[in-house]
C-alpha positions as CSV (number, residue, x, y, z in Angstrom):
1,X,130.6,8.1,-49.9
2,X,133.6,10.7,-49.6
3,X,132.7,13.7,-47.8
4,X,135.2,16.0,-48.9
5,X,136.5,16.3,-52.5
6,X,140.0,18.6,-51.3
7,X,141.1,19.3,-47.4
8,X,144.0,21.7,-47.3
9,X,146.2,20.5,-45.0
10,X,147.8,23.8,-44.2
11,X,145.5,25.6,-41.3
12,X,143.8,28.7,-42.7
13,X,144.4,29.7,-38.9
14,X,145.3,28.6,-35.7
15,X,143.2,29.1,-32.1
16,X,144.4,28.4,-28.6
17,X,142.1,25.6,-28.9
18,X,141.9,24.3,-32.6
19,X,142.9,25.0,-35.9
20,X,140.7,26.0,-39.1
21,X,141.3,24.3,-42.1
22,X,140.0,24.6,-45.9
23,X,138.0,22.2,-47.5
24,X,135.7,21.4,-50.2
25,X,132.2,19.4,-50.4
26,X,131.6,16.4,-53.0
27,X,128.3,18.8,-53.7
28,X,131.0,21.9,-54.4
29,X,130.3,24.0,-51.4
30,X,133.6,25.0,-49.6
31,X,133.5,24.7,-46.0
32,X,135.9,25.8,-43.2
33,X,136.7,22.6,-40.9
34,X,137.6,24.2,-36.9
35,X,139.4,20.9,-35.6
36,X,140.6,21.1,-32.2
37,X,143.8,20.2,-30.9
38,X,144.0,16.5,-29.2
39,X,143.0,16.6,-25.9
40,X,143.1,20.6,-25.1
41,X,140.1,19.9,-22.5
42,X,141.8,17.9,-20.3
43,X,145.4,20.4,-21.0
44,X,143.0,23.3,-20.2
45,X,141.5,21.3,-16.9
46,X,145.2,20.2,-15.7
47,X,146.3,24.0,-16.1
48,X,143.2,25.4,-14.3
49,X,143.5,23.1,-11.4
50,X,147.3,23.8,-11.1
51,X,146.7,27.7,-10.7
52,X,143.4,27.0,-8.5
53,X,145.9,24.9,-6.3
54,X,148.2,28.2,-6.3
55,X,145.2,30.4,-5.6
56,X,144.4,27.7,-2.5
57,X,147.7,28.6,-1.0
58,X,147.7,32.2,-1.3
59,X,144.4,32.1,0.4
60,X,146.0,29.9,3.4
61,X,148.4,33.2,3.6
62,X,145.3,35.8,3.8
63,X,145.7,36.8,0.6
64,X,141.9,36.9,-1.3
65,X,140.4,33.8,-3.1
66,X,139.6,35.3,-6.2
67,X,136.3,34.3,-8.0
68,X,137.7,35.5,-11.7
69,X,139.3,31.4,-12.0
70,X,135.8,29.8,-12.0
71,X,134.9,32.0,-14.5
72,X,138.0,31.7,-16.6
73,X,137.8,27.6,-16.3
74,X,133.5,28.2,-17.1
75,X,134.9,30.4,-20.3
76,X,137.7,27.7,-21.5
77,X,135.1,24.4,-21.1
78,X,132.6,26.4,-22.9
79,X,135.1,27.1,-25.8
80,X,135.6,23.6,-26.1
81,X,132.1,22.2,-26.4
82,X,131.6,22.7,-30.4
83,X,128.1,21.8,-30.3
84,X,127.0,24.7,-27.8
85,X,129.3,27.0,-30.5
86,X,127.1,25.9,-33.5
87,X,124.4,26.6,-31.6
88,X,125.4,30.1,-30.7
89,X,126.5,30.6,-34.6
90,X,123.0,29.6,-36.1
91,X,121.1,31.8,-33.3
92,X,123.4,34.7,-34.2
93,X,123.2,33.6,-37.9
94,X,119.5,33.4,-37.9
95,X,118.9,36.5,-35.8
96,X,121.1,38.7,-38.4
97,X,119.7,36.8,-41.3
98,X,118.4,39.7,-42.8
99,X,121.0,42.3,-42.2
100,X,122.6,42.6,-45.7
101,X,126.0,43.7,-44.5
102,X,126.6,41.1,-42.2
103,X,127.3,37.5,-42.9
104,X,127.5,34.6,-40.1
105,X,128.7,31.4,-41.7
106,X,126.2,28.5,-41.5
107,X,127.0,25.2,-39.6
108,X,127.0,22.2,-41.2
109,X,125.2,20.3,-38.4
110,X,125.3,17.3,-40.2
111,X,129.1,16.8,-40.2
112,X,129.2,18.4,-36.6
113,X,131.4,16.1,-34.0
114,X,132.5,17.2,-30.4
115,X,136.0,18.1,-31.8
116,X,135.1,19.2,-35.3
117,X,132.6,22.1,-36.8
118,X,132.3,22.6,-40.1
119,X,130.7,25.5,-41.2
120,X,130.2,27.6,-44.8
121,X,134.0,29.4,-46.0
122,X,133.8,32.7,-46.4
123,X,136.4,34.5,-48.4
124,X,137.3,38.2,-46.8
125,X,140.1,40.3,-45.8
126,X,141.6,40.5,-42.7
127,X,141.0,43.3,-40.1
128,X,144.3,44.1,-39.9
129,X,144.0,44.2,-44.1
130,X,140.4,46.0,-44.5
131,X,142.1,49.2,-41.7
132,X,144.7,50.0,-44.1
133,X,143.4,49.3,-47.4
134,X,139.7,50.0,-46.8
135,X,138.8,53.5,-47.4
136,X,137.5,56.1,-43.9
137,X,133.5,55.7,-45.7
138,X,134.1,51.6,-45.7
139,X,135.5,51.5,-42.1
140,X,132.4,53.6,-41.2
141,X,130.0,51.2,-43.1
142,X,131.7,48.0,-41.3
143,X,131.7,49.6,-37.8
144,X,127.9,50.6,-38.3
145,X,127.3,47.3,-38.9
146,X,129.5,45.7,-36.5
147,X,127.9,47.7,-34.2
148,X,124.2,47.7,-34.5
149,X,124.8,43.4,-34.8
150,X,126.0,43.1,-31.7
151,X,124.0,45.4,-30.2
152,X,120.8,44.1,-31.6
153,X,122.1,40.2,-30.0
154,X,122.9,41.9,-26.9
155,X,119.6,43.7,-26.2
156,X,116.9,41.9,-28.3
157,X,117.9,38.3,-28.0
158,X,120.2,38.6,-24.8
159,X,123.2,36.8,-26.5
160,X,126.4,38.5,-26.1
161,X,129.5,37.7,-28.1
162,X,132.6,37.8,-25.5
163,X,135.4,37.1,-27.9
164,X,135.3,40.4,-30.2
165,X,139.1,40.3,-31.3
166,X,140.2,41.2,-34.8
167,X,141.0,37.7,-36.1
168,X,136.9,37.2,-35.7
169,X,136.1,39.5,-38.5
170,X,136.4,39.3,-42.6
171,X,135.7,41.8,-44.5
172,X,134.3,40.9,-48.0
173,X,135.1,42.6,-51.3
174,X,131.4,43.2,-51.4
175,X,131.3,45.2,-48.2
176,X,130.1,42.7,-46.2
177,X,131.3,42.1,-42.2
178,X,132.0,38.3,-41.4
179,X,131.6,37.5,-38.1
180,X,133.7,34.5,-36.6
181,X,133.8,32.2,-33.5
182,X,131.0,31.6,-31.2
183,X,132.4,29.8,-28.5
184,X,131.9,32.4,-25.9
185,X,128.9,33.7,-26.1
186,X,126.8,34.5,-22.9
């Protein structure tokens, strides 16, 4: 049985790890497919042990080990573990399930690999495209609920979202805020 009916082989975006790519269910239901690049865990490990080698040698000269690389190395391997990621999307999804303005795509857990999660496509605009088009009571709306989101994560169910850059929101025609990638959540 064929899984999807249309993949678009053009990325809809591009991460430092993977790459997010449009495709369509043989039930209908369009899907967003976050593939990551060939072996980025063992790039990412090869990197981080060259500058913790560099960071070895500047302590030999006094200088002070810093503690920041375990937690940059901690923050990249947790990126790239896809199945911890659905996870924190469907406890983010299912906490702000009822919060009208706010949408958190649902994973697909049964098409869920260690390189590949699928989740439901959301059409929206970008940030950068909602600032200048939206109007000052829209960008109010959005931040409001932005806000009060993350802050309900944060202090109810102690999850904190740690990647809260522009290319993680849409912004639907229906007023909605999209929230996007969970792989560093704490």
């Amino acid at each position: 049985k064929k899984t999807f009916t249309h993949f678009r082989d053009e990325p809809v975006s591009v991460t430092s790890i993977g790459q997010v790519h449009y495709a369509r269910l043989a039930d209908g239901r369009e899907v967003a497919l976050k593939i990551q690049h060939p072996q980025i865990r063992e790039i990412l490990t090869s990197q981080m042990n060259k500058i913790e080698f560099l960071q070895s040698m500047a302590f030999l000269l006094g200088k002070p080990r810093e503690s920041i690389l375990t937690e940059v190395r901690r923050g990249l391997m947790q990126e790239c573990d896809y199945r911890q990621e659905a996870d924190n999307q469907e406890n983010f999804r299912l906490s702000l399930i009822h919060d009208e303005r706010i949408i958190v795509p649902k994973v697909h857990r049964e098409l869920l690999t260690e390189r590949v999660l699928v989740s439901d496509y959301i059409r929206g605009r970008s940030f950068q495209t909602f600032v200048a088009t939206a109007l000052p009571h829209e960008r109010a709306q959005a931040l409001e609920a932005l806000f009060e989101g993350i802050i309900t994560n944060a202090l109810i169910h102690c999850r904190n979202h740690t990647d809260l850059h522009p290319g993680n929101f849409l912004f639907t025609v229906d007023h909605k805020v999209v929230i996007l990638d969970f792989g560093r959540v704490i």
